[in-house]
KEKE-3310 file (N, C-alpha, C; in steps of 0.2 Angstrom, whole numbers, plus 5000, padded with zeros to 4 digits):
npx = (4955:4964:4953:4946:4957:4957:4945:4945:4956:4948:4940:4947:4954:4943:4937:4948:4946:4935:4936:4946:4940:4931:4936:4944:4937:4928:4940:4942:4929:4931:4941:4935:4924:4919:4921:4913:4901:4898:4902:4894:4880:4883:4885:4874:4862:4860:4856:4861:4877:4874:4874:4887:4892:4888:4892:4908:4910:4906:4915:4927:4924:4922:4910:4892:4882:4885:4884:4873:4865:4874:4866:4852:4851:4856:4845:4833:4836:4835:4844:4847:4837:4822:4819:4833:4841:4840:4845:4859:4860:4858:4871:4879:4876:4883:4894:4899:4904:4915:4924:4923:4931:4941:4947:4946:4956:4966:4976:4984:4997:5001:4998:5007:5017:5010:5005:5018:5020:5009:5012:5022:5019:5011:5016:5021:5021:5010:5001:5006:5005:4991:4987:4991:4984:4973:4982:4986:4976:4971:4981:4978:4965:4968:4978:4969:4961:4968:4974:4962:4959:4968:4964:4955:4954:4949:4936:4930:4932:4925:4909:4897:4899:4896:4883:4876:4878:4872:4860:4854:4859:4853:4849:4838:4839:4852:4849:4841:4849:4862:4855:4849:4862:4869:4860:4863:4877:4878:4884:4888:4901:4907:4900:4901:4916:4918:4913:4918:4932:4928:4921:4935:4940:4935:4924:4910:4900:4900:4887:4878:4885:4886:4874:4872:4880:4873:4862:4866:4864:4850:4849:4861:4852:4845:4851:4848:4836:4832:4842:4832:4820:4818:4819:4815:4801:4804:4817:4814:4808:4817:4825:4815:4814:4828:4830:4819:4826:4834:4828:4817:4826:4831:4821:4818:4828:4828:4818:4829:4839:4850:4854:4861:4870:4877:4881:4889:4900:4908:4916:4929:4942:4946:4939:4938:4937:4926:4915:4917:4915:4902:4895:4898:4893:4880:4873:4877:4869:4856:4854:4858:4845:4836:4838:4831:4818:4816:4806:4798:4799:4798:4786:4779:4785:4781:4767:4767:4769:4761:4758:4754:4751:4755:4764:4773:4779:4792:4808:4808)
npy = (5206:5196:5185:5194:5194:5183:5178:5186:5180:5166:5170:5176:5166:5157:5166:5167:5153:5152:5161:5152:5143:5145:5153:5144:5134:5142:5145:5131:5130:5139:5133:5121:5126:5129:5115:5107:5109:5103:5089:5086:5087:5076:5064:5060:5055:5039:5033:5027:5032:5045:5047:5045:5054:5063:5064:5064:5077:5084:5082:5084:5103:5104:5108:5105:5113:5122:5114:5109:5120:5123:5111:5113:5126:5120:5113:5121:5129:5120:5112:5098:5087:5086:5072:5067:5074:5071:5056:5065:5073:5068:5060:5071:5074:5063:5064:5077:5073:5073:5084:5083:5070:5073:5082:5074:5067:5077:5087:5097:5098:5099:5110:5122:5117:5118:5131:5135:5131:5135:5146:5146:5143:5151:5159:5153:5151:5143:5126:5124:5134:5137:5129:5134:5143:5136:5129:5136:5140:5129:5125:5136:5136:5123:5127:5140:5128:5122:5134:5137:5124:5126:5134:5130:5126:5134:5138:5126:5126:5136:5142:5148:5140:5127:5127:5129:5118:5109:5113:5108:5094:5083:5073:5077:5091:5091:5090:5100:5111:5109:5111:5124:5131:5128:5133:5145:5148:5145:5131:5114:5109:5118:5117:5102:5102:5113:5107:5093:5097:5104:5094:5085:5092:5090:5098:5095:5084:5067:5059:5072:5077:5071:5072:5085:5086:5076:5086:5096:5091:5096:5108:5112:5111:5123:5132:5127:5131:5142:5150:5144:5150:5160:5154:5141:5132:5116:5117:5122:5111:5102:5105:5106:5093:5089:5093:5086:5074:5074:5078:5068:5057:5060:5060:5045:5037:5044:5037:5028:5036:5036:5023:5019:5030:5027:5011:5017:5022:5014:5009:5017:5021:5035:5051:5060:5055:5045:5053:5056:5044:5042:5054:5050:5037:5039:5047:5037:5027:5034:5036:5025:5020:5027:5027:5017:5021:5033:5037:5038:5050:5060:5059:5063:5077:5082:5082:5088:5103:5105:5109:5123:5137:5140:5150:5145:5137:5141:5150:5160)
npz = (5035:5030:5027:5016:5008:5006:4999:4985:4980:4979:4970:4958:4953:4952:4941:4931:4929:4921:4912:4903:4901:4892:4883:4877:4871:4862:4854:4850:4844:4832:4826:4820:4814:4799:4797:4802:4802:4788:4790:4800:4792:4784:4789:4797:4794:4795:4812:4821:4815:4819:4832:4835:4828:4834:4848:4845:4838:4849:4859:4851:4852:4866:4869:4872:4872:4864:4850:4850:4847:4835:4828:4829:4822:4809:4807:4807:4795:4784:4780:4790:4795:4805:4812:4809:4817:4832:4835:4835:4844:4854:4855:4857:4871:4877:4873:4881:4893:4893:4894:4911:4912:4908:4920:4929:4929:4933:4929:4932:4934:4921:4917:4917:4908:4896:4894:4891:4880:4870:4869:4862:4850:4846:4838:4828:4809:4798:4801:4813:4819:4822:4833:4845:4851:4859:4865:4873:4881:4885:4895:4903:4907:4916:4924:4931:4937:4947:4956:4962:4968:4977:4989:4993:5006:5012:5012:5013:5028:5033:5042:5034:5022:5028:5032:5021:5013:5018:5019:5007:5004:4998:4984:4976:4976:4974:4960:4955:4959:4948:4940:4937:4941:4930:4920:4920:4921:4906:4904:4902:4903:4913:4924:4927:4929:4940:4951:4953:4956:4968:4975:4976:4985:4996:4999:4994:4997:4991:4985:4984:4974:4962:4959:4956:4943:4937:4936:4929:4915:4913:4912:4905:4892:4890:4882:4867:4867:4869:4856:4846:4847:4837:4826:4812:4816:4813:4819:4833:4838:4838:4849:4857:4858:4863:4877:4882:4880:4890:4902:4903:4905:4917:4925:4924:4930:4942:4954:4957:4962:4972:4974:4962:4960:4970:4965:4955:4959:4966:4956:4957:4966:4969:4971:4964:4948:4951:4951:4938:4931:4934:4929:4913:4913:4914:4907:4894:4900:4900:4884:4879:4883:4879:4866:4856:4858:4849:4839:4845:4854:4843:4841:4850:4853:4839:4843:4853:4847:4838:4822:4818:4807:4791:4793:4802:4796:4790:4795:4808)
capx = (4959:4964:4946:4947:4962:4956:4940:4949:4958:4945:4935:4949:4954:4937:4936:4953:4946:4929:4939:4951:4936:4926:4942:4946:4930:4927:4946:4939:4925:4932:4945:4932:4916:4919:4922:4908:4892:4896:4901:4887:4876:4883:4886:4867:4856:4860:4856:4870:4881:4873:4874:4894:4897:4886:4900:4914:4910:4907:4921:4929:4922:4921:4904:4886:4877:4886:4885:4866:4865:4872:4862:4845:4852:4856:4838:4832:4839:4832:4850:4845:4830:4819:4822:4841:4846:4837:4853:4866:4858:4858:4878:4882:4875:4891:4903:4899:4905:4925:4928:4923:4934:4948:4946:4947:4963:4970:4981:4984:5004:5005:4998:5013:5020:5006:5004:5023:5021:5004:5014:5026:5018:5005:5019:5024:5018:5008:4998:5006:5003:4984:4983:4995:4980:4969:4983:4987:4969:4967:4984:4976:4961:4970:4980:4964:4959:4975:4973:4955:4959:4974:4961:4947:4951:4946:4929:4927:4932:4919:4902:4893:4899:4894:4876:4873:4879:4870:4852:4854:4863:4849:4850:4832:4838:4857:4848:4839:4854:4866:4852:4849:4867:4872:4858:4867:4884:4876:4888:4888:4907:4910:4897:4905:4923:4919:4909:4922:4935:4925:4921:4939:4943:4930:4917:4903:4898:4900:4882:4877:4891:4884:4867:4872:4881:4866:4855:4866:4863:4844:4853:4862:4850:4842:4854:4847:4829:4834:4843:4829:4816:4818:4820:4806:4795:4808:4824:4812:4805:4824:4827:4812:4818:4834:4826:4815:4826:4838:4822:4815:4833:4833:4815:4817:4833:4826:4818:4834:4847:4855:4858:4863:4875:4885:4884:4894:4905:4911:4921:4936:4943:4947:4933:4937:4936:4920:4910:4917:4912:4895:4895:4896:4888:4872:4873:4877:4862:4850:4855:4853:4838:4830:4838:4824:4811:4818:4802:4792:4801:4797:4781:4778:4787:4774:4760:4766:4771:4758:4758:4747:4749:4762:4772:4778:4783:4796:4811:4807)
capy = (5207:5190:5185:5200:5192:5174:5179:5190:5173:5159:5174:5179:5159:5156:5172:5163:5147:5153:5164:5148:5138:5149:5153:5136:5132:5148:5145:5124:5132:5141:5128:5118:5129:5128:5108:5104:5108:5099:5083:5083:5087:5071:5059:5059:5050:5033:5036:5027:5035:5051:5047:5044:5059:5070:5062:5068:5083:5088:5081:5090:5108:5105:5111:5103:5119:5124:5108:5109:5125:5122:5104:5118:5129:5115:5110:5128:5130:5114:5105:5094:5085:5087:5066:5066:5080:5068:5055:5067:5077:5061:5059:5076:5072:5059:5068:5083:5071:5072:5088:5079:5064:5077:5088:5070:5066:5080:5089:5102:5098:5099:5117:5126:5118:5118:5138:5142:5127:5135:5154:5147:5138:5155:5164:5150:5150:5136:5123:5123:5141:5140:5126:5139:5149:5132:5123:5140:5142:5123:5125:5141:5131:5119:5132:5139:5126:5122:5139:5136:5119:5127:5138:5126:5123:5140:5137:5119:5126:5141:5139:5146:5133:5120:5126:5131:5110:5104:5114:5106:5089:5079:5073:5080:5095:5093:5090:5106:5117:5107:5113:5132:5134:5128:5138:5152:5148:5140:5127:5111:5107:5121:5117:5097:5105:5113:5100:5089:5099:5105:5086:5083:5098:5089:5104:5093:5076:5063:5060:5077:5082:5067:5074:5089:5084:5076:5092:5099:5089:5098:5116:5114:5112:5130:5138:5126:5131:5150:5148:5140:5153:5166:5150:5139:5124:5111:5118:5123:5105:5098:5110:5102:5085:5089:5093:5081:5068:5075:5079:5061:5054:5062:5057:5039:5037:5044:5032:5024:5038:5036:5017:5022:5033:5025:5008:5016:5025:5008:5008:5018:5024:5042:5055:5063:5049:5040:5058:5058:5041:5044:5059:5048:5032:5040:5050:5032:5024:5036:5036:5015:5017:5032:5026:5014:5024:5041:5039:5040:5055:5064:5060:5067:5082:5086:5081:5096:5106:5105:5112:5129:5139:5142:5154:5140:5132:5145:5150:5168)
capz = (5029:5028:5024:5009:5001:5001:4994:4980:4977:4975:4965:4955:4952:4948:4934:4924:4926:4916:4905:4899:4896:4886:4876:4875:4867:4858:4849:4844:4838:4827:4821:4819:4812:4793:4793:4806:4797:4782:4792:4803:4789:4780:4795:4799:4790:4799:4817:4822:4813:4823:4839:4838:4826:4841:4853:4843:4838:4856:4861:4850:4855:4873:4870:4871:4869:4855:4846:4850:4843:4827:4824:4829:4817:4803:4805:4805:4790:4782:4779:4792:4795:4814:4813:4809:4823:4838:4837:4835:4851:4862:4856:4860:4878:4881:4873:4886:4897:4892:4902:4918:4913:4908:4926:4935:4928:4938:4923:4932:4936:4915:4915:4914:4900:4891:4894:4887:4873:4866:4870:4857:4846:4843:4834:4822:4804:4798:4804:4820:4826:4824:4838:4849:4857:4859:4871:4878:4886:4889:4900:4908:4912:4921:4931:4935:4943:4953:4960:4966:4972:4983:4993:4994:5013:5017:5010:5019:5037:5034:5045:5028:5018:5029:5033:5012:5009:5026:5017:5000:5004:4995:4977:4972:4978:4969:4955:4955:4958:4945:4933:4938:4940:4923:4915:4922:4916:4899:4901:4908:4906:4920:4930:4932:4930:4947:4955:4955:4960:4974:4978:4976:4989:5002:5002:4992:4999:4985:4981:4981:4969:4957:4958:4952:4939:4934:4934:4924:4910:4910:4914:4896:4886:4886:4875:4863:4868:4865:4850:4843:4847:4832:4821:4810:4820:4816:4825:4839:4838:4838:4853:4865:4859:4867:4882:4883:4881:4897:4908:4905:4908:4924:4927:4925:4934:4948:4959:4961:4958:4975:4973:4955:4960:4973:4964:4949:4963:4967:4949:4957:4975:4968:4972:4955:4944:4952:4948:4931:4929:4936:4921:4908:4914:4916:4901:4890:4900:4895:4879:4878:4887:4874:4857:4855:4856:4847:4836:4849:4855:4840:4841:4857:4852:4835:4847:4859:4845:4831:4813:4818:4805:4787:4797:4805:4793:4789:4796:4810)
cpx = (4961:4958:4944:4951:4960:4951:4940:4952:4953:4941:4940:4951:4950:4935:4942:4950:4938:4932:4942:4946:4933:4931:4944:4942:4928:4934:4943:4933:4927:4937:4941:4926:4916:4918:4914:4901:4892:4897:4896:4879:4876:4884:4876:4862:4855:4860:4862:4876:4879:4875:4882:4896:4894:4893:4906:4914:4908:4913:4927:4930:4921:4915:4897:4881:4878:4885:4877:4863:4867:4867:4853:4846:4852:4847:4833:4831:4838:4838:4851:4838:4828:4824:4828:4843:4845:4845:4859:4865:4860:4868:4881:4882:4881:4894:4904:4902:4914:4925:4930:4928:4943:4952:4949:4955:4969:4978:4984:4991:5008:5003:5004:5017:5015:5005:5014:5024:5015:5008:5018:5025:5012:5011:5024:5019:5017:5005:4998:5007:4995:4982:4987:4990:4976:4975:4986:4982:4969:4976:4983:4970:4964:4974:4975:4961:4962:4974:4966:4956:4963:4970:4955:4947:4949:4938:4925:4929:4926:4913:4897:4892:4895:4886:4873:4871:4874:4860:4850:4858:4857:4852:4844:4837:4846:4855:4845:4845:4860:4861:4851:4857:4872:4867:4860:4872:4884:4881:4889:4895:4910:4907:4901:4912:4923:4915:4913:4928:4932:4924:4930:4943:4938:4923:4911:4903:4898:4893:4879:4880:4888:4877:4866:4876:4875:4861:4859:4865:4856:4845:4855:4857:4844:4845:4852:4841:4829:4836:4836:4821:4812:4818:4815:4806:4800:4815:4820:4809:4813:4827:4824:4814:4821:4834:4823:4817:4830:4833:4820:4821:4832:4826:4814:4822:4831:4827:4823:4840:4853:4859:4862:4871:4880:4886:4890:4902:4909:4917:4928:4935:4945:4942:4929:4933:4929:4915:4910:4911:4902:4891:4891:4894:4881:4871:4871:4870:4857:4850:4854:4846:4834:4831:4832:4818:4811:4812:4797:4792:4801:4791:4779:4779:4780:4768:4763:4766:4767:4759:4751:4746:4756:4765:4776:4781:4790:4801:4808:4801)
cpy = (5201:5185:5188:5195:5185:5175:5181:5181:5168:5166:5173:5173:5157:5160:5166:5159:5147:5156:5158:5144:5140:5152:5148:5134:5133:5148:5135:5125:5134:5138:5124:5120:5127:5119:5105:5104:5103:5093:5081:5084:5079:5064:5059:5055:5044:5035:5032:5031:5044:5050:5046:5053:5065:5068:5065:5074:5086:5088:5084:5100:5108:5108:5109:5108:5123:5122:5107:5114:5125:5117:5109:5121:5126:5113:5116:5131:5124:5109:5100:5091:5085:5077:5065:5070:5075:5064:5058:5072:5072:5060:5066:5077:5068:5063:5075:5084:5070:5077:5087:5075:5069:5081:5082:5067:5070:5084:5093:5104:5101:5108:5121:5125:5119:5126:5140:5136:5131:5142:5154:5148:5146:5159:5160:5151:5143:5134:5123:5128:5140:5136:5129:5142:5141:5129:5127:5139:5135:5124:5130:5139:5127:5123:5136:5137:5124:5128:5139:5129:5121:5132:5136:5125:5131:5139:5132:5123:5134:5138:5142:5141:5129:5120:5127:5122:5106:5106:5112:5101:5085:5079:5077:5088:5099:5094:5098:5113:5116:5111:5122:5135:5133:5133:5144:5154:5145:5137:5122:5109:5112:5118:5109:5100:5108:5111:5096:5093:5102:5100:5084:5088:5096:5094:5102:5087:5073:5063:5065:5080:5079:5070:5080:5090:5080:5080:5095:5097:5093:5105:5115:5112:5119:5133:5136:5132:5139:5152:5146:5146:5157:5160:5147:5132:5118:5113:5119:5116:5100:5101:5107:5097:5085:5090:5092:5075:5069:5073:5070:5055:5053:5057:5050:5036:5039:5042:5028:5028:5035:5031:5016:5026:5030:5019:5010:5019:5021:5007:5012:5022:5031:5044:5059:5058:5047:5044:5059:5052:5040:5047:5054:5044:5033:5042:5039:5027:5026:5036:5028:5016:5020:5029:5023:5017:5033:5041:5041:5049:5060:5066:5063:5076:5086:5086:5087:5102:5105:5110:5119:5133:5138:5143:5150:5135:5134:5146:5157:5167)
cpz = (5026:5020:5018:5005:4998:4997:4987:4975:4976:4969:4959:4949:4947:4938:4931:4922:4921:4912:4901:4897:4891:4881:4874:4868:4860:4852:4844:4840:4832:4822:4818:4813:4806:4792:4796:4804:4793:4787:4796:4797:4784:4784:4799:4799:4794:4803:4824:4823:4817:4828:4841:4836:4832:4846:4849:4842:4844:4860:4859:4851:4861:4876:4869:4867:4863:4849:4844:4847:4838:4826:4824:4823:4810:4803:4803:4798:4783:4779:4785:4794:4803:4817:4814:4814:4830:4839:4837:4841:4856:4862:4857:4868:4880:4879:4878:4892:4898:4898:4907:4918:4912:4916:4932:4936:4932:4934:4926:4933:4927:4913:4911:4910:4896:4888:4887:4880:4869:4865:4864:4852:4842:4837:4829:4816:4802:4801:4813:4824:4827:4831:4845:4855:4861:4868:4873:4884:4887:4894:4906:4913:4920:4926:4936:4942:4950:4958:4965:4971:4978:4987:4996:5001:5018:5017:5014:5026:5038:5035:5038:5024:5020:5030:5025:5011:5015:5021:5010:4999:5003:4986:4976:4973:4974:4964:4953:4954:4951:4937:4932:4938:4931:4916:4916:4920:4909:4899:4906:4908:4912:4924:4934:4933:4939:4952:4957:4958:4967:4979:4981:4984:4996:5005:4998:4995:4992:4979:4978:4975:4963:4955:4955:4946:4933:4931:4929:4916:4908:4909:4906:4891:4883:4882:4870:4861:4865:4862:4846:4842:4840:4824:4818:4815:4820:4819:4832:4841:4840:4845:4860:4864:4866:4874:4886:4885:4887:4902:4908:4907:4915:4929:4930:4930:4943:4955:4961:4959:4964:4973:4967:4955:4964:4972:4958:4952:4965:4962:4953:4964:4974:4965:4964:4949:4945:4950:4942:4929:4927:4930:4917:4907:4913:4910:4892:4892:4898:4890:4875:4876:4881:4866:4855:4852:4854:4842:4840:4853:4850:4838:4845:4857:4845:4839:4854:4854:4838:4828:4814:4811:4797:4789:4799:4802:4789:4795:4800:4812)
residu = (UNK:UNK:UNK:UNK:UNK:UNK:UNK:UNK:UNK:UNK:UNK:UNK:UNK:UNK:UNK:UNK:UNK:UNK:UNK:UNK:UNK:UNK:UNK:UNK:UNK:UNK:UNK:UNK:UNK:UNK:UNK:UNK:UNK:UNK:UNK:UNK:UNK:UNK:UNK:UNK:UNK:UNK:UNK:UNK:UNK:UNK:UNK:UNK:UNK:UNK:UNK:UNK:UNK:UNK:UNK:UNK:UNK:UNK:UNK:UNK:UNK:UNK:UNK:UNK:UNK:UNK:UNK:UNK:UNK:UNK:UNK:UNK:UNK:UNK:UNK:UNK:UNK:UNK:UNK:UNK:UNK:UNK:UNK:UNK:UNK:UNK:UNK:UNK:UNK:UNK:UNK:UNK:UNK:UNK:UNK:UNK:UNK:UNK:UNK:UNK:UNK:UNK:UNK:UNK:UNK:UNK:UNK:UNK:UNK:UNK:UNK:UNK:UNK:UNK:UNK:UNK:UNK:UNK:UNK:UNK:UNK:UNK:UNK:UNK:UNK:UNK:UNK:UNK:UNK:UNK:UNK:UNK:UNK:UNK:UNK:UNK:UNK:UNK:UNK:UNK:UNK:UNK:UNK:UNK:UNK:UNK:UNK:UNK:UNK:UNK:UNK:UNK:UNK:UNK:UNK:UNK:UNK:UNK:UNK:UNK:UNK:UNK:UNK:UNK:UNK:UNK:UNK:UNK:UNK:UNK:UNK:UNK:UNK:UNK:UNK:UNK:UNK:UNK:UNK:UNK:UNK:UNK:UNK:UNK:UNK:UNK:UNK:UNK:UNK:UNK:UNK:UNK:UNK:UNK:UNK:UNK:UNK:UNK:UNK:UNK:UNK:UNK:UNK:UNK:UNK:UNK:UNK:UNK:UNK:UNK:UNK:UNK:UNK:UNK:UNK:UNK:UNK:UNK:UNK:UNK:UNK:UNK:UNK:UNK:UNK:UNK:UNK:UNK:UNK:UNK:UNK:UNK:UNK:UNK:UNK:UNK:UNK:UNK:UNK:UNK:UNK:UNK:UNK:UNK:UNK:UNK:UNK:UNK:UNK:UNK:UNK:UNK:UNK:UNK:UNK:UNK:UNK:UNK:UNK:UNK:UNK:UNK:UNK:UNK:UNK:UNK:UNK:UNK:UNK:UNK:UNK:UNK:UNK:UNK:UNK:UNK:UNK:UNK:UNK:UNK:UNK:UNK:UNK:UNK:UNK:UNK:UNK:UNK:UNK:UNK:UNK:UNK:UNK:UNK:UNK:UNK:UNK:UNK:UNK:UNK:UNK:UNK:UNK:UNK:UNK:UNK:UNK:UNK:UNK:UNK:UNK:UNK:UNK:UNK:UNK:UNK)
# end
């Protein structure tokens, strides 16, 4: 019976803490939606200028895959070019990286006012009811996760557990689940969200927890890819971009993730914090590493992706 309720509980935990991020998200969206096209439609042009405004507006939305999914759609659509979408893709890749830095923070003591300030704030008129549901669900989040965190030692003293993380305690091997499990939950701020808290709660080993964090960088980029399908040749071109450029991130990294990982893990003595870092370190190096050569990576993209027929030049 025991057994029954704990499970009920990290399960039930878990359920909230995906419900309040996907409300979370789902409510910045839509605060957001109206103003966000145009200004990534006018913030582009200079690739610069892309690759911060992908970072804000993700940052903003708490959403990679949705911010990927409009910039697919914007080019879909011909209000942005295949060119222009490539740096505002790579800035969407760090800004994906706030959650993590927000999770390591450890919010979780602010939850409950945040719940009965957003509870208030939803039945004022005005500017300051619309952001009422917004910092309800980001205080539900964080309760969420407190609830999950306070159960985590049933998880760590079960012999499942340990033989699961004992047959998948490589990086190659994080890497691979960080990416299957995000394209499961299309979203990679859950997937670091509870990677770190799981880290933080001793049931993941450090490096592996880093490697899956990692993978899910290549895990979010399928919403694009399926988004993109029903669309014309340059969203779906804007789509393997994005794609291409996580995969080869991950690719060149490689050979030396481990040493990679536990020299950045050296930046701070809390478990949380060094995985966030990790996050977004890796993210800003790939994104050095590839700016450079983002012509190159559109060439590679029309050279997978040739000009077959009209149809393709069309939107469906």
């Amino acid at each position: 019976m025991t057994y029954i309720n704990t499970f009920f509980l990290i399960a039930s935990s878990l359920v909230l803490f995906l419900f309040a991020i996907q409300s979370f998200a789902l409510e910045l969206q839509l605060k957001f939606k109206e103003s966000l096209q145009p200004f990534l439609r006018k913030t582009t042009s200079n690739p610069y200028i892309g690759v911060i405004t992908g970072f804000i507006s993700t940052a903003l939305v708490q959403s990679s895959s949705a911010i990927s999914l409009i910039i697919v759609s914007l080019v879909g659509t011909g209000a942005m070019t295949f060119s222009h979408s490539i740096p505002v893709l790579m800035g969407a890749n760090i800004g994906s990286t706030v959650t993590a830095q927000l999770v390591a923070l450890k919010l979780t003591n602010i939850a409950p006012y945040l719940l009965v300030i957003g509870y208030i704030l939803n039945f004022l008129p005005g500017k300051s009811g619309v952001w009422g549901k917004p910092i309800f669900y980001f205080g539900l989040l964080f309760l969420g996760l407190s609830l999950l965190s306070s159960q985590l030692d049933f998880l760590k003293e079960h012999e499942l557990t340990t033989s699961i993380i004992m047959s998948i305690n490589s990086v190659y091997w994080g890497i691979l689940v960080g990416a299957i499990l995000t394209i499961l939950l299309q979203s990679s701020s859950v997937t670091s969200s509870l990677v770190i808290v799981f880290a933080i709660g001793e049931i993941l080993p450090f490096e592996l927890a880093a490697s899956i964090l990692i993978g899910s960088n290549i895990g979010t980029t399928t919403t694009a890819l399926i988004g993109s399908i029903n669309l014309g040749r340059e969203a779906r071109m804007s789509a393997l971009a994005n794609t291409l450029i996580n995969l080869v991130g991950v690719v060149v990294v490689l050979p030396f993730l481990s040493p990679f990982i536990n020299l950045i893990g050296l930046l701070s003595n809390d478990v949380g914090q060094r995985l966030a870092n990790v996050h977004i370190l890796f993210n800003i190096f790939i994104i050095v590493l590839l700016f450079p050569f983002r012509d190159k990576i559109e060439k590679l993209v029309i050279y997978i992706m040739p000009l077959k027929s009209r149809q393709d030049q069309s939107p469906g």
